[in-house]
DOSE-330207 format. One line per field, with one value per atom (N, C-alpha, C): x, y, z; residue in one letter. Coordinates in pm, whole numbers, plus 50000, padded with zeros to 5 digits. Atoms other than C-alpha are relative to their C-alpha. Example, Ala and Ser with C-alpha at 12.3 -4.5 7.8 and 13.67 -1.06 7.14 Angstrom:
// DOSE-330207
east <- (50089;51230;50090;49918;51367;49923)
north <- (49881;49550;50120;49881;49894;50109)
up <- (50000;50780;50000;49994;50714;50073)
resn <- (A;A;A;S;S;S)
***
This chain:
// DOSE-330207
east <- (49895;81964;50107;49862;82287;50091;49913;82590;50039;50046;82639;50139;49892;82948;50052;49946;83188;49980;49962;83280;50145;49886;83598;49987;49970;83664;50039;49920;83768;50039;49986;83765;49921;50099;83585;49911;50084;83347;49946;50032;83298;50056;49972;83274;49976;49969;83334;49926;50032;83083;50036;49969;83231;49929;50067;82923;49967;50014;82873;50090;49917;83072;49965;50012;82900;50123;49957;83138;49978;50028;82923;50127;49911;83159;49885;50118;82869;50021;49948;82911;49862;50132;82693;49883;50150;82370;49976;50037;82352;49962;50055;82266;50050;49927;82423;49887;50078;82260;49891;50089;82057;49893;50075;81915;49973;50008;81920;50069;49890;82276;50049;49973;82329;50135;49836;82635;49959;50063;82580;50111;49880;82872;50131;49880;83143;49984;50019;82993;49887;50059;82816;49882;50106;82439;49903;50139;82162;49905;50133;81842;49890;50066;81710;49955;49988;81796;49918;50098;81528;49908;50163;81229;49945;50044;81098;49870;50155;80813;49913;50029;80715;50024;50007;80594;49944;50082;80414;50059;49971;80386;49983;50045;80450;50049;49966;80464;50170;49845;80861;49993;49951;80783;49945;49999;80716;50103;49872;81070;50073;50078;81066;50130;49893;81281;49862;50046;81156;50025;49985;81317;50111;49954;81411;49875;50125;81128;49873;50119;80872;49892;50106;80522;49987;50017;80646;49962;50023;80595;50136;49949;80821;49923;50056;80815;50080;49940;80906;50015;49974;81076;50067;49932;81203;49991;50019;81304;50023;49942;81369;50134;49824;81679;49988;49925;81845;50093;49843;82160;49968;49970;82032;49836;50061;81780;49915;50082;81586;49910;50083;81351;49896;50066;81161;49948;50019;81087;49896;50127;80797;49954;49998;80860;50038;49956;80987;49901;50061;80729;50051;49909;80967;50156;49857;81268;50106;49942;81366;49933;50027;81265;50115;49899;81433;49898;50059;81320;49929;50045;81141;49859;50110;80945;49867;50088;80708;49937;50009;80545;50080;49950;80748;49985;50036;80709;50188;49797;81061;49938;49997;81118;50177;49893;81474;50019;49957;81649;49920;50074;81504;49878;50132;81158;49948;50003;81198;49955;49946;81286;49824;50117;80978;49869;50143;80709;50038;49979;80851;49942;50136;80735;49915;50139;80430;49911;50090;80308;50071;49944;80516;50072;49936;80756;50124;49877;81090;50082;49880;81224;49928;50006;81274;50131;49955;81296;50049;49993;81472;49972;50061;81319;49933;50141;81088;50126;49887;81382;50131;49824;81772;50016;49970;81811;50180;49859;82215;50026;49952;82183;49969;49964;82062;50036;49929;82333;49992;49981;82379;49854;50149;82004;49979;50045;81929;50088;49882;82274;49987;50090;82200;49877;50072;81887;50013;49999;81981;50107;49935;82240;49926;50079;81989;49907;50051;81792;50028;49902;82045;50007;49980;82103;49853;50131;81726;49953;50100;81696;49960;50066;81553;50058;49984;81582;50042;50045;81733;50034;49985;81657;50003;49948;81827;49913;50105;81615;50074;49920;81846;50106;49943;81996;50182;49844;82367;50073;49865;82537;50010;49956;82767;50121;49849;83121;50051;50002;83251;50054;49970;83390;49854;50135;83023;49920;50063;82894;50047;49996;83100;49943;50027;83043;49857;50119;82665;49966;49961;82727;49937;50043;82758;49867;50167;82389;49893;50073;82262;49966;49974;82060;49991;50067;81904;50024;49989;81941;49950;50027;81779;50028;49991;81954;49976;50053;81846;50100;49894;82063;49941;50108;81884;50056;49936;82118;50139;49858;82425;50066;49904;82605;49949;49979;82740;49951;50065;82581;49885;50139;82238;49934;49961;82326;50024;49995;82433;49877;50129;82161;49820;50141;81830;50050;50012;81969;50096;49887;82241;50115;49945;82462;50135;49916;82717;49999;50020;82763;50070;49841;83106;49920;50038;83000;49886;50095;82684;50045;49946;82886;50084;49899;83114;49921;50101;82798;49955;50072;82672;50114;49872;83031;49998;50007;83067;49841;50109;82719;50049;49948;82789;50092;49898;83117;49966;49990;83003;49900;50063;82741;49883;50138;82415;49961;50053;82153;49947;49949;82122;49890;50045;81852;50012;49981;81889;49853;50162;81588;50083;49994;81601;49914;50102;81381;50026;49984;81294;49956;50081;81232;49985;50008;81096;50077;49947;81321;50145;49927;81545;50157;49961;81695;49949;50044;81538;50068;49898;81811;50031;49935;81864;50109;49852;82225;50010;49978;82249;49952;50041;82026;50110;49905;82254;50145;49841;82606;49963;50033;82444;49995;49960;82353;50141;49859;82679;50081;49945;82833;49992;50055;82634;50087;49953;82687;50162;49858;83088;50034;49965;83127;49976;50058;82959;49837;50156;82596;49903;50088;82437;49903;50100;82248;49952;50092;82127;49881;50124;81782;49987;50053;81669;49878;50156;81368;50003;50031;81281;49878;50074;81028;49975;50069;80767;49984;49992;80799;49852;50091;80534;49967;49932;80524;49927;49988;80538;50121;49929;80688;50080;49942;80967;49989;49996;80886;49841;50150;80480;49968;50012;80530;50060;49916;80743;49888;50087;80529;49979;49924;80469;50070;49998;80619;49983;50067;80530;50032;49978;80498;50111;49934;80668;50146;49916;80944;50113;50003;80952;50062;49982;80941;50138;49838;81240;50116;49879;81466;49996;50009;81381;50030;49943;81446;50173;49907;81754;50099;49953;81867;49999;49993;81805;50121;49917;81997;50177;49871;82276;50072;49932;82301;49945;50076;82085;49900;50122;81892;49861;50171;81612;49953;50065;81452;49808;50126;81134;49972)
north <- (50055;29506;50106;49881;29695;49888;50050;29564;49974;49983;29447;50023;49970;29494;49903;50137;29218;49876;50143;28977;49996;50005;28919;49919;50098;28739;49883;50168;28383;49981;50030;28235;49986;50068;28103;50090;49901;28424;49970;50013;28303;50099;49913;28540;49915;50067;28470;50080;49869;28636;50044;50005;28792;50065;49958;28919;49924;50046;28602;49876;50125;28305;49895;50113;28084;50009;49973;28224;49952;50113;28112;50039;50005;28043;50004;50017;28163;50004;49968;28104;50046;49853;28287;49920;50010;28292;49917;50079;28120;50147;49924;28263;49919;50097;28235;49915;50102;28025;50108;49926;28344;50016;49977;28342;50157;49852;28745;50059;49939;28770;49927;50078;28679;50061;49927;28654;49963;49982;28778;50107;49934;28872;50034;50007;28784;50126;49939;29030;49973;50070;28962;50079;49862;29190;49938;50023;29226;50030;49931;29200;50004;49946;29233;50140;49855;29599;50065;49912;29851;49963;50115;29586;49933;50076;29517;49922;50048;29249;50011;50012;29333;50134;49853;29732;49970;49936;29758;50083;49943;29957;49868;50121;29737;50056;49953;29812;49982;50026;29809;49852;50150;29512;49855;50111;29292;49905;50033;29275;49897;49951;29190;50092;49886;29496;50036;49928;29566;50097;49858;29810;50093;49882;30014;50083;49881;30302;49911;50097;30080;50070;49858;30196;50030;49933;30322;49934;50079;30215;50000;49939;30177;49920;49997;30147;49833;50098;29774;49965;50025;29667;49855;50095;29361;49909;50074;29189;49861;50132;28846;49970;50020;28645;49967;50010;28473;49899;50090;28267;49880;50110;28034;49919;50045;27755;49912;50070;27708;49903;50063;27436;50031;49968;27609;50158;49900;27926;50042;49981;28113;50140;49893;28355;49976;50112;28069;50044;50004;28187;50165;49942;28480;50010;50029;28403;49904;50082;28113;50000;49939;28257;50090;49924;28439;50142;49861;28814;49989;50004;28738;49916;50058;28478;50100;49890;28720;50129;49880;29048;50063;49868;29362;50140;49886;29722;50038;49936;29941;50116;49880;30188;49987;50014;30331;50043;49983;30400;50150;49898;30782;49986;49975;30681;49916;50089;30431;50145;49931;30754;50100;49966;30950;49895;50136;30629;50067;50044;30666;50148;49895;31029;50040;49959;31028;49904;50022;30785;50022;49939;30974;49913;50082;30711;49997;49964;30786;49886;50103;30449;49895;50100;30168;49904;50097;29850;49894;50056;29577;49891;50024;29303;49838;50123;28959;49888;50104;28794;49980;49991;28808;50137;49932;29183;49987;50028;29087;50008;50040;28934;50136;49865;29292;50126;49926;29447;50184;49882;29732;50059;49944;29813;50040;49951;29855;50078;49911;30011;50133;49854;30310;50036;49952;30327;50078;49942;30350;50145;49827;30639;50074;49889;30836;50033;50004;30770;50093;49921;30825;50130;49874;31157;50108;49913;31260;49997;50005;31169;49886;50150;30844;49931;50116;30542;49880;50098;30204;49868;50092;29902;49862;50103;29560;49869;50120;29206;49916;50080;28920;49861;50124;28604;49985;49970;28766;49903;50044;28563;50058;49876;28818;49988;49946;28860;50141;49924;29124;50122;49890;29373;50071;49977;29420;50074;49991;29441;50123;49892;29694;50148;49953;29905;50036;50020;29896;50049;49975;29933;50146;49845;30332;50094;49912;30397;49885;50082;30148;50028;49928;30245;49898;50127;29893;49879;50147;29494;49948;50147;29201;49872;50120;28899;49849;50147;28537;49926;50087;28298;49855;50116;27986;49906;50121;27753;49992;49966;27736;49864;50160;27421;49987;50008;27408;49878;50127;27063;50066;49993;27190;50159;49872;27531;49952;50079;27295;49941;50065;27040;50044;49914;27280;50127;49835;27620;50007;50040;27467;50211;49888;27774;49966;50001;27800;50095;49865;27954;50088;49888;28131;50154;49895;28358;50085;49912;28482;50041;49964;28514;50102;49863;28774;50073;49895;28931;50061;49947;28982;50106;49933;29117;50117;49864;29352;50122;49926;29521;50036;49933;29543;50102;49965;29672;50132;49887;29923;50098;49924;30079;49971;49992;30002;49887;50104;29837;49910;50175;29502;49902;50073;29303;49809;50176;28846;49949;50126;28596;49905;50114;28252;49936;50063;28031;49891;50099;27699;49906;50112;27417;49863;50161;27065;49925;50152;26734;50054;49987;26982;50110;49937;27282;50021;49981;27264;49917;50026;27074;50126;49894;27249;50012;49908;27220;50053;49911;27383;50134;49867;27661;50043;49915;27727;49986;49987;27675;50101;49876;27945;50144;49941;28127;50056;49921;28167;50038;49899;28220;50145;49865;28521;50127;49896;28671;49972;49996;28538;50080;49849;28807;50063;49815;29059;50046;49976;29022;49953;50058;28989;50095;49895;29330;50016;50052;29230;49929;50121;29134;49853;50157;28779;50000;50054;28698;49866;50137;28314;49995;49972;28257;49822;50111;27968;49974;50094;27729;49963;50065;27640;49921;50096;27340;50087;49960;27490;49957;50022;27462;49868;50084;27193;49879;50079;27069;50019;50012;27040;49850;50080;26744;50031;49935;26938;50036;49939;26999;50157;49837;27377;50014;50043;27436;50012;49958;27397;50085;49884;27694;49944;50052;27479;50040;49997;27437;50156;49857;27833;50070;49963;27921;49974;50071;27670;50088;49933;27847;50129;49831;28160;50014;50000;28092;49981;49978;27933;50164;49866;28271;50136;49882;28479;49935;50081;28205;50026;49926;28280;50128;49844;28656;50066;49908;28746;50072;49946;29065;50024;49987;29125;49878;50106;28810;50002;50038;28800;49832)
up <- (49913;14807;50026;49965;14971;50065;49975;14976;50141;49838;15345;50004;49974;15522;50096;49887;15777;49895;50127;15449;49926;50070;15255;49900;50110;14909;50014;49987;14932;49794;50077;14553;49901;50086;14273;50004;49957;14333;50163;49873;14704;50085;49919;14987;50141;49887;15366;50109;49967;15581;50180;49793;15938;50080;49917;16054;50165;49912;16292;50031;49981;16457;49877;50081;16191;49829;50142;15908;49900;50065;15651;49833;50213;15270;49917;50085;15031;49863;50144;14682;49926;50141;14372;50023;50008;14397;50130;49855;14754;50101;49897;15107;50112;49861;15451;50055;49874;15716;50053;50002;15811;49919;50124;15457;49961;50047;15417;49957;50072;15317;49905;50161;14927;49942;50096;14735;49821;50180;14378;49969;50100;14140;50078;49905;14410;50113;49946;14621;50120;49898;14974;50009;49998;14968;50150;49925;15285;49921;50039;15104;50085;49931;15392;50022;49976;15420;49942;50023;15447;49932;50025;15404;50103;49918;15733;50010;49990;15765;50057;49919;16085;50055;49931;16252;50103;49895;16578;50126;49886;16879;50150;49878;17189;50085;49897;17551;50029;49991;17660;50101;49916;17916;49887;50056;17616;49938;50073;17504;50021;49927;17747;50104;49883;17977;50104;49880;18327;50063;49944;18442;49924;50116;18164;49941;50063;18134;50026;50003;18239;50019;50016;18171;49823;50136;17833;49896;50132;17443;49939;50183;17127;49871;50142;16783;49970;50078;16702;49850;50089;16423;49949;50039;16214;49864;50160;15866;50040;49995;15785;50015;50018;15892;50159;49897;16187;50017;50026;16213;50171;49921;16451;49979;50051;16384;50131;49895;16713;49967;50023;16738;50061;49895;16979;49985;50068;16777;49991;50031;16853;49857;50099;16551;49863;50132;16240;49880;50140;16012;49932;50054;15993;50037;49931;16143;49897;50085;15907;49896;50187;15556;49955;50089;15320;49982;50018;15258;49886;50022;14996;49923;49973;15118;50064;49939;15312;49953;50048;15256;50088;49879;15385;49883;50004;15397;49885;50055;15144;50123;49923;15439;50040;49982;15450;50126;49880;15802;50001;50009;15728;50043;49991;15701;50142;49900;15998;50127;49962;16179;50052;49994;16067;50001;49946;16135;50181;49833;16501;50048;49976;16507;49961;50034;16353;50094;49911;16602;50151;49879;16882;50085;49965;16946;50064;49994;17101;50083;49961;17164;49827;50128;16855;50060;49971;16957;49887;50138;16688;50082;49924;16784;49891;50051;16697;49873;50039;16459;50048;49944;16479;49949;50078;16433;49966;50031;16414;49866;50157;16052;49914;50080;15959;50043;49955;16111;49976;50076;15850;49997;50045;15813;50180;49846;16236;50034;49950;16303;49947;50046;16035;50036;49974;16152;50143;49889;16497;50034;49982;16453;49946;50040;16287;50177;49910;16587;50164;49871;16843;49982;50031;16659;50034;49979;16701;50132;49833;17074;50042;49986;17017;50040;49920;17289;49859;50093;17061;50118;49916;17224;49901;50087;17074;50104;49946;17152;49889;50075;17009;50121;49901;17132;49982;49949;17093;49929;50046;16852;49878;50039;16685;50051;49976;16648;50031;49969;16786;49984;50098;16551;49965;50045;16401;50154;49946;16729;50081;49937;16866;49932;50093;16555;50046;50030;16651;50157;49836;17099;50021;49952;17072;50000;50048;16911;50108;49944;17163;50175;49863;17489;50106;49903;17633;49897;50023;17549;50045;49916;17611;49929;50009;17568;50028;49955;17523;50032;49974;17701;50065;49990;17603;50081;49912;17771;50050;49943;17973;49987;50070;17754;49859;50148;17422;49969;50053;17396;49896;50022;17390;49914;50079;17212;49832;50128;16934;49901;50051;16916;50004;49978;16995;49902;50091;16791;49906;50138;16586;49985;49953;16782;50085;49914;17051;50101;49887;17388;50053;49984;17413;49935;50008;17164;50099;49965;17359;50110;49897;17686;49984;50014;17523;49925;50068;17362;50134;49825;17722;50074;49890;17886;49888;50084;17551;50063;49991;17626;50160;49843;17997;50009;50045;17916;49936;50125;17641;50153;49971;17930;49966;50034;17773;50092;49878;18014;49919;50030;18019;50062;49997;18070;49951;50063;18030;49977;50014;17950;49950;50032;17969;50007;50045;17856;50071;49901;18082;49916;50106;17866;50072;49954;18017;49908;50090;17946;49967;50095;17762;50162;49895;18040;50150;49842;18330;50141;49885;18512;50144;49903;18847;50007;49973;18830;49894;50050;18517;50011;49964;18646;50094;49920;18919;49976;50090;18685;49964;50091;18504;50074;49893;18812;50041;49890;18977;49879;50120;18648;49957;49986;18621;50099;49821;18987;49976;49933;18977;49842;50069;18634;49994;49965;18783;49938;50040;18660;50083;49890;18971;50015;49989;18923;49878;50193;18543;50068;50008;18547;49923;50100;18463;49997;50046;18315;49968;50018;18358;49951;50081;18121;49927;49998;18078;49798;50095;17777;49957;50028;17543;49878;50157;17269;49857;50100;16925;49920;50107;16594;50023;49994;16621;50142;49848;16969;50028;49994;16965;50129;49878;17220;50131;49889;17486;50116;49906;17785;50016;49956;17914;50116;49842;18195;50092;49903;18506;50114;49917;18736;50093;49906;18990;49988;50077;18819;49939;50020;18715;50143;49866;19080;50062;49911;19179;49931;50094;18888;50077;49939;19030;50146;49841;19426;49899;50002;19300;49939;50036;19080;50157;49868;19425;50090;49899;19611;49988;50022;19426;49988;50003;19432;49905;50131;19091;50103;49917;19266;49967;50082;19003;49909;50102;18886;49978;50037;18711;49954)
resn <- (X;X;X;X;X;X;X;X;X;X;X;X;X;X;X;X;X;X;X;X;X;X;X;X;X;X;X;X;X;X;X;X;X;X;X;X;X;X;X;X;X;X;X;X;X;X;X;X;X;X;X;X;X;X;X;X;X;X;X;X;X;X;X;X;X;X;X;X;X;X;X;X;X;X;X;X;X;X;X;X;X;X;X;X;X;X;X;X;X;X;X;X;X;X;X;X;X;X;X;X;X;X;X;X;X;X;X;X;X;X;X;X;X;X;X;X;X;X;X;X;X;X;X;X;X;X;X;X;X;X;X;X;X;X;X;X;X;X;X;X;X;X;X;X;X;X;X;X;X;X;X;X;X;X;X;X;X;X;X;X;X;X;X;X;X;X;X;X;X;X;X;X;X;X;X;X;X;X;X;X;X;X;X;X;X;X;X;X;X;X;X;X;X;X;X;X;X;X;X;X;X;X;X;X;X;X;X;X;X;X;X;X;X;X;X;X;X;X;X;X;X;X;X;X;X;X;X;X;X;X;X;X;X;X;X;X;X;X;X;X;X;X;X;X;X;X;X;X;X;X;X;X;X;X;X;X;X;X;X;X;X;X;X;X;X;X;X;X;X;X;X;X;X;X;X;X;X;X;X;X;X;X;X;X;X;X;X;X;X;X;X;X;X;X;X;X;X;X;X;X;X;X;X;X;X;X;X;X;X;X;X;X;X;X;X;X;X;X;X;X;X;X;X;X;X;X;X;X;X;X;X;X;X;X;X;X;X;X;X;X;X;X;X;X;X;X;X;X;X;X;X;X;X;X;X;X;X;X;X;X;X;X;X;X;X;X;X;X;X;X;X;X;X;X;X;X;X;X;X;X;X;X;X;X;X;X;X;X;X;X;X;X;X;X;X;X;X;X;X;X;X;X;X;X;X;X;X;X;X;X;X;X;X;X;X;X;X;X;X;X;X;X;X;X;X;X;X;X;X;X;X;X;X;X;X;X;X;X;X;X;X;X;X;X;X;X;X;X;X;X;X;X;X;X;X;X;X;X;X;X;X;X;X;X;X;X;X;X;X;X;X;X;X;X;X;X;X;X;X;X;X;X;X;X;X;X;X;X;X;X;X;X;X;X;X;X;X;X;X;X;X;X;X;X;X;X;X;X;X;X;X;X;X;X;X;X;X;X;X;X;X;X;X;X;X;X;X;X;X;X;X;X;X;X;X;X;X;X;X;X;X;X;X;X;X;X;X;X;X;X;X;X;X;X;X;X;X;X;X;X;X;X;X;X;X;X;X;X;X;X;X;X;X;X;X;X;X;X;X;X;X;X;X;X;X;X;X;X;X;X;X;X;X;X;X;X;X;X;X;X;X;X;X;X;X;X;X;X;X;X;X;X;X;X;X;X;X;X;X;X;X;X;X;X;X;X;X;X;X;X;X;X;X;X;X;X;X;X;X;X;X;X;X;X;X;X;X;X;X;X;X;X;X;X;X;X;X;X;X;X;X;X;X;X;X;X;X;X;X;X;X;X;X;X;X;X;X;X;X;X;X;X;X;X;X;X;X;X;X;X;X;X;X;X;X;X;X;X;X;X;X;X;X;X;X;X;X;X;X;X;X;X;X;X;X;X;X;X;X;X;X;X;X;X;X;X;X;X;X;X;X;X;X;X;X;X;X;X;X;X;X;X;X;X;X;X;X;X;X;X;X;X;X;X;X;X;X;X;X;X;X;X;X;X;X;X;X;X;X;X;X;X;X;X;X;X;X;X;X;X;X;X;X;X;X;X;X;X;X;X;X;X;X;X;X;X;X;X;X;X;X;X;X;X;X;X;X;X;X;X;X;X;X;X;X;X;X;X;X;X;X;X;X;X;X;X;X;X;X;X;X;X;X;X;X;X;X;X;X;X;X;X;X;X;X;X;X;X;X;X;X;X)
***
């Protein structure tokens, strides 16, 4: 384990952790809501850090980024851990474990470094859980990275306070954020989250320079309201993200929602006229 960093003391040996809006209060021997950050001996640790469960090489449009190097590969990466509890999770059999529920690889940010050129990698994507919850473990990796040349591309659904996150901005070259839904209702009751934060995860990245890819996911019953597609829409285009790609992206029942329909192209299509209708120029 390594002591993580974005926590403060509270009492009784309880620590307070300010990596994400959820500020979880963890007392001894517990674990936030992520499950990767433990408090042991009044002290807050990632044991996630430098144990990823999860290596491959994947094309860059799986991230999915379109027009960022398209064509190319990286080196994906990712441990256990994520601070939000989708029901709709196509990645729960590591996403919502604890680090050492699973097998993973010990590789420190160094050896992350050399994996990426021994299979001639020069982008590292974080990627397939929440890399957020292991802030400290992707961020060192990625300034080593940055320092060698290497592309880092972040894949996360942006909830992150924003101390941590700026901290993490400068070693960062591409994003793709999930912006499952445009209403704190359904941000609540589907990912047990909120949607402020991810709207100032989106303007920070814009802001910092790094490109910027969105995905949203279309869920039958649940988002597929047309007026919330086009609240979301013009929201977009009226703060200036009318030249951010969207990726609308077809639903399919798993894990918590095995009765959810998929959805239908139709449906796909309409989200996607509307996103042009309103001024989004690159929609996939």
């Amino acid at each position: 384990m390594k002591e993580a960093e974005y926590y403060h003391l509270l009492y009784d040996g309880k620590v307070r952790c300010d990596l994400c809006p959820h500020h979880c209060v963890i007392a001894e021997g517990h674990r936030g809501r992520c499950r990767s950050r433990l408090c042991s001996d009044g002290k807050l640790y990632s044991e996630a850090y430098g144990h990823p469960c999860a290596l491959a090489i994947d094309p860059i449009e799986k991230k999915p980024l379109a027009w960022f190097h398209p064509g190319s590969e990286c080196l994906s990466i990712a441990c256990t851990g994520c601070n939000l509890s989708c029901k709709n999770c196509q990645n729960h059999d590591i996403s919502q474990v604890c680090p050492a529920d699973v097998p993973s690889e010990d590789l420190s940010p160094e050896g992350v470094i050399e994996l990426a050129r021994r299979y001639h990698q020069d982008q590292i994507a974080y990627t397939y859980t929440e890399p957020l919850t292991w802030m400290e473990y992707m961020r060192d990796t990625a300034k080593l990275a940055h320092n060698a040349g290497m592309r880092n591309i972040l894949v996360s659904a942006g909830y992150v306070c924003q101390e941590p996150l700026k901290d993490l901005l400068p070693y960062l070259d591409a994003a793709n954020i999930d912006l499952k839904f445009f209403s704190e209702t359904l941000y609540h009751q589907v990912s047990g989250a909120s949607l402020q934060p991810v709207l100032d995860t989106l303007k920070a990245i814009r802001e910092a320079g790094v490109w910027l890819e969105i995905t949203h996911l279309l869920i039958p019953t649940v988002n597929d309201d047309e007026k919330m597609t086009l609240a979301m829409c013009h929201w977009l285009v009226e703060q200036g993200f009318g030249d951010v790609p969207l990726h609308i992206t077809r639903f399919f029942p798993q894990y918590k929602m095995p009765d959810v329909p998929p959805t239908p192209l139709a449906e796909l299509e309409r989200a996607r006229s509307i996103a042009k209708e309103e001024g989004i120029r690159r929609v996939k």
